[in-house]
C-alpha positions in Angstrom: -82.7 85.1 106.6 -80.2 87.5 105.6 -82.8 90.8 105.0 -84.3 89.1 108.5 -81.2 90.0 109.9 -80.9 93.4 108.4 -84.1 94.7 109.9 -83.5 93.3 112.9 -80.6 95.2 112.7 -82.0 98.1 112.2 -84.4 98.3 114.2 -82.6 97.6 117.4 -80.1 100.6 116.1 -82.9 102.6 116.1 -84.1 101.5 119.9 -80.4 101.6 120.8 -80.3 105.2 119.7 -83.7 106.3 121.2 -82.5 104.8 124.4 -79.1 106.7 124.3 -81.1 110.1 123.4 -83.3 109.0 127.0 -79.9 108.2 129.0 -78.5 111.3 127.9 -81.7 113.5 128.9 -81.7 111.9 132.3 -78.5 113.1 132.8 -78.9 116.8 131.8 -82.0 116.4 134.3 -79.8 114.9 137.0 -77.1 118.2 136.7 -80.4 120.6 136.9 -80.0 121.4 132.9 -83.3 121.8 132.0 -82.9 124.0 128.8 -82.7 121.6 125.7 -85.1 119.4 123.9 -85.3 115.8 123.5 -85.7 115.1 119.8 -88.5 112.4 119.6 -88.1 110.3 116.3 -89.9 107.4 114.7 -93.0 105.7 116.0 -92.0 102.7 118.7 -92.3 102.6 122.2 -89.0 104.0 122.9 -90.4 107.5 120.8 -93.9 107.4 123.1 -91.6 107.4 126.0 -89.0 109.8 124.9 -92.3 112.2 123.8 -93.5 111.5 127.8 -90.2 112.6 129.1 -90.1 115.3 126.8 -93.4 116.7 128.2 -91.9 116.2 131.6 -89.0 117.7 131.2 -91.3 121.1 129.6 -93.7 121.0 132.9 -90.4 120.8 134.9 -88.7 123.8 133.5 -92.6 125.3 134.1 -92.0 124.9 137.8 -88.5 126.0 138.2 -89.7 129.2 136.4 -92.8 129.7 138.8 -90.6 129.1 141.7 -88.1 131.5 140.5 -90.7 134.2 139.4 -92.1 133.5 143.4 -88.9 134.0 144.8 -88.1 137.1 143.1 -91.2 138.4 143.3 -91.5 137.7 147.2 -87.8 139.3 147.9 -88.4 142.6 145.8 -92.1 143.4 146.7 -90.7 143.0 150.2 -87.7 144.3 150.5 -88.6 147.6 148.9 -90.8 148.5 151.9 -88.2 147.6 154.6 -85.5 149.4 153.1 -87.6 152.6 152.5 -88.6 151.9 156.5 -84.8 151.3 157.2 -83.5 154.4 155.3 -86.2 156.8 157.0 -85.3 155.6 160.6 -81.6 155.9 159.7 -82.4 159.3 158.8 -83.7 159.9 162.1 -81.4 158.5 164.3 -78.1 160.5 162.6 -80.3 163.9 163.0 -81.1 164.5 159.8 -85.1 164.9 161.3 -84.0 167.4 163.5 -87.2 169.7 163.5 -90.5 168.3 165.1 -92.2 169.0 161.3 -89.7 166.8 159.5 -89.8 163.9 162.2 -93.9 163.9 162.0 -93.4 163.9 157.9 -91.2 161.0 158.2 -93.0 158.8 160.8 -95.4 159.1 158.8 -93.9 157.4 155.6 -92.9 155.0 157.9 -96.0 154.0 159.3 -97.4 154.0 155.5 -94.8 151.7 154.2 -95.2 149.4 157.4 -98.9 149.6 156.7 -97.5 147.9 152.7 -95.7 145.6 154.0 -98.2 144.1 156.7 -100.8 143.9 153.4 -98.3 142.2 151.1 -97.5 139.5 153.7 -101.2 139.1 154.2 -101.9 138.9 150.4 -99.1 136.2 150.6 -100.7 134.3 153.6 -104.5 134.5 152.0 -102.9 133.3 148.4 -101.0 130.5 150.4 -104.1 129.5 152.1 -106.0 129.1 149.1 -103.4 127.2 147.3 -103.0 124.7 149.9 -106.9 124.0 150.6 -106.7 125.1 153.6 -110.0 127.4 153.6 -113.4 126.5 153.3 -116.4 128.0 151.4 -119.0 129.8 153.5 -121.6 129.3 150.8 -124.5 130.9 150.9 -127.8 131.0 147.8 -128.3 134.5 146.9 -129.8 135.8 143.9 -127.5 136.2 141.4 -128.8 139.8 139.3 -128.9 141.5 142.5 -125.9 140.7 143.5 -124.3 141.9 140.3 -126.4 144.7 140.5 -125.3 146.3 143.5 -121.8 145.8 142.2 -122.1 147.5 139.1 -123.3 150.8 141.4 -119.8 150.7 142.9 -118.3 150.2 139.6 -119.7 152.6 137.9 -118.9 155.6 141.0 -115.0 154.5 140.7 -115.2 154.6 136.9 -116.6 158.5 136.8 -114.3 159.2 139.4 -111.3 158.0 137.6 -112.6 159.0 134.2 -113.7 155.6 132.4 -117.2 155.1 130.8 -118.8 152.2 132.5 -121.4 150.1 130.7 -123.5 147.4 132.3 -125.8 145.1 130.7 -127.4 142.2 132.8 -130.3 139.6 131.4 -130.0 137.3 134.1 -133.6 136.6 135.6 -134.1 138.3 138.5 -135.7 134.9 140.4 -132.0 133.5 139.3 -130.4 131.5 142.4 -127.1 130.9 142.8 -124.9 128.9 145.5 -121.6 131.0 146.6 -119.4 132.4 148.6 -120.6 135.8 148.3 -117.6 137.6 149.8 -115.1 135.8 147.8 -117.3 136.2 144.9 -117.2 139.7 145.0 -113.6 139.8 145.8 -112.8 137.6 142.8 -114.6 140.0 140.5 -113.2 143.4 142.2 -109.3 142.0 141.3 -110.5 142.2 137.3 -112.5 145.1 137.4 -109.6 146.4 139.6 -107.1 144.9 136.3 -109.2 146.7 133.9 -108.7 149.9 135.8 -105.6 149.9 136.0 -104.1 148.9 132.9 -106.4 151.6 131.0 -106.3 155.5 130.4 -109.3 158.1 130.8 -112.0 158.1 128.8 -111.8 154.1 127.9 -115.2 152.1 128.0 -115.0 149.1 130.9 -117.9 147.1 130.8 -119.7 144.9 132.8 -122.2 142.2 130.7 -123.5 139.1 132.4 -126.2 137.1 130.2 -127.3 132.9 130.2 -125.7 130.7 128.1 -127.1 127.5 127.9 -129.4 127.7 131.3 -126.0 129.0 133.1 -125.0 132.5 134.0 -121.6 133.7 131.8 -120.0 137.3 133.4 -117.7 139.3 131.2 -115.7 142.4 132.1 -114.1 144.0 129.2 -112.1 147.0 128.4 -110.8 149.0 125.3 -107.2 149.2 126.7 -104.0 148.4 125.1 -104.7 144.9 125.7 -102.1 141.7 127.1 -99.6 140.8 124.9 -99.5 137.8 123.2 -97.1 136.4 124.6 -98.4 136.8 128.3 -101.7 135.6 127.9 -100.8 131.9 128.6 -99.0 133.3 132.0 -101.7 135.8 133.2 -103.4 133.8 135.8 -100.0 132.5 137.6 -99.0 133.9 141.0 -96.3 136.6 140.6 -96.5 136.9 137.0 -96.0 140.2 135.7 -96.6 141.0 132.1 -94.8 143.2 130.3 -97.2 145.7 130.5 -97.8 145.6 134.2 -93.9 145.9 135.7 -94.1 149.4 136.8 -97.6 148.8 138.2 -97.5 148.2 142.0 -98.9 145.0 143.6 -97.2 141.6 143.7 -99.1 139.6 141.1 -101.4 137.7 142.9 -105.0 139.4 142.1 -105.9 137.1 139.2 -104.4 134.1 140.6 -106.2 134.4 143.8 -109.6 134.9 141.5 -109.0 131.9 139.7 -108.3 130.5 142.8 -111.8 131.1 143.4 -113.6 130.5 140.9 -112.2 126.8 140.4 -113.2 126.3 144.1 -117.0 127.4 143.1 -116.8 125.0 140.0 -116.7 127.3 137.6 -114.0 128.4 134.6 -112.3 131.6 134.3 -110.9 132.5 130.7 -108.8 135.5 129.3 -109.0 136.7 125.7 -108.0 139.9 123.5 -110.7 141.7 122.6 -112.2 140.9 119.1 -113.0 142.8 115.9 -111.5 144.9 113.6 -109.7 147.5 115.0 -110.4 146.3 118.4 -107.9 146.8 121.7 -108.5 145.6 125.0 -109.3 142.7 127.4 -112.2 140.5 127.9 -112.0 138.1 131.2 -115.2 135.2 130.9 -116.6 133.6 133.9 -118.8 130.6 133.2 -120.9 129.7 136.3 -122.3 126.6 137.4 -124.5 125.5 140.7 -123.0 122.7 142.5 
């Protein structure tokens, strides 16, 4: 009876203190503290639930993060414009465009940054649209090689233009039928061909290889540049993330959200890794189709 009454003891010390560890949580949560960690011990019911509210509490501090990144993102990538608009105009009216010359110059920085500003709000109103569901699929069946085909001619122009070596490679059968949305397709892929531009230097290889894998099409667009770090890679496809290496870059974030976007609409799966191999820098972005 007596070592009956010790374990009972203990053990209801041991729920008493898991459910003191959950009270206390639950107030941190309550006064918008969402930066510590619930310690989970042992292996009762009490620790499954503590280890749920500790996953909540991780997805939680996810959101705030997002909303903060969208926030800040959404006040800076608009508020640069307007002020450059604001500062040029002020300029004008206190006469410091006194000549016809300088007036014409500045107007026209004006009408360029208005011209910014009227695309980043529609980038914002096309990303909300998507996010919500409220935008349909104008699917059409096209055949899937040619499609890429004609692509990789544009591709390959911009890449000479801007200095990059462009390979292609496609083994997809030609009699290959796909259901799609062919303009949103296309848009989806220009945003990470567009990526792979950007983030690399001349003379870097960007390549374009789409191939079946298991009956279904895979497309991968690669590049040899300095690659994401580490650390972003879990982050790359949320809207207004910008890694470290992309800051300075202009745009507001949204290009591989709004693909992903996309793709998960189609049914298919979008994936980001660092190029592999000895030696080996760069990208490679993996789009696994499937017809639904």
């Amino acid at each position: 009876i007596a070592a009956g009454t010790i374990l009972g003891s203990l053990f209801i010390g041991s729920i008493l203190k898991s459910v003191n560890r959950l009270e206390s949580a639950v107030k941190k949560i309550a006064d918008g503290n969402l930066d510590f960690k619930l310690e989970v011990k042992g292996s009762d019911e009490f620790s499954a639930l503590s280890a749920s509210f500790e996953k909540m509490r991780e997805t939680l501090k996810d959101d705030h993060a997002r909303k903060s990144r969208f926030l800040m993102a959404v006040s800076h990538d608009l508020k640069t414009p307007l002020t450059s608009i604001k500062g040029y105009l002020e300029a004008i009216s206190d006469g410091l465009a006194s000549d016809t010359e300088t007036q014409k110059k500045y107007l026209g920085i004006i009408s360029e940054k208005a011209g910014a500003l009227e695309k980043r709000i529609s980038d914002l109103i096309d990303f909300a649209g998507m996010e919500t569901g409220e935008w349909q699929l104008k699917r059409k069946t096209i055949p899937l090689k040619a499609f890429l085909d004609s692509l990789s001619i544009i591709y390959r122009e911009d890449c000479e233009i801007l200095g990059r070596k462009f390979i292609y490679e496609n083994t997809i059968p030609e009699e290959y039928e796909i259901s799609c949305d062919p303009v949103l397709f296309e848009r989806a892929l220009e945003n990470h061909f567009t990526n792979a531009l950007r983030y690399t230097f001349d003379g870097a290889v960007i390549s374009l290889r789409c191939s079946m894998e298991k009956d279904k099409p895979v497309i991968e667009i690669a590049d040899n540049g300095k690659g994401i770090d580490e650390k972003d890679i879990k982050y790359i496809f949320e809207p207004f993330y910008r890694g470290s290496g992309s800051r300075r870059e202009p745009g507001m974030g949204l290009g591989l959200s709004t693909s992903k976007s996309i793709f998960q609409s189609h049914g298919w799966d979008v994936s980001v890794a660092a190029a592999s191999g000895e030696g080996k820098t760069g990208t490679v972005f993996r789009i696994s189709l499937k017809d639904i």
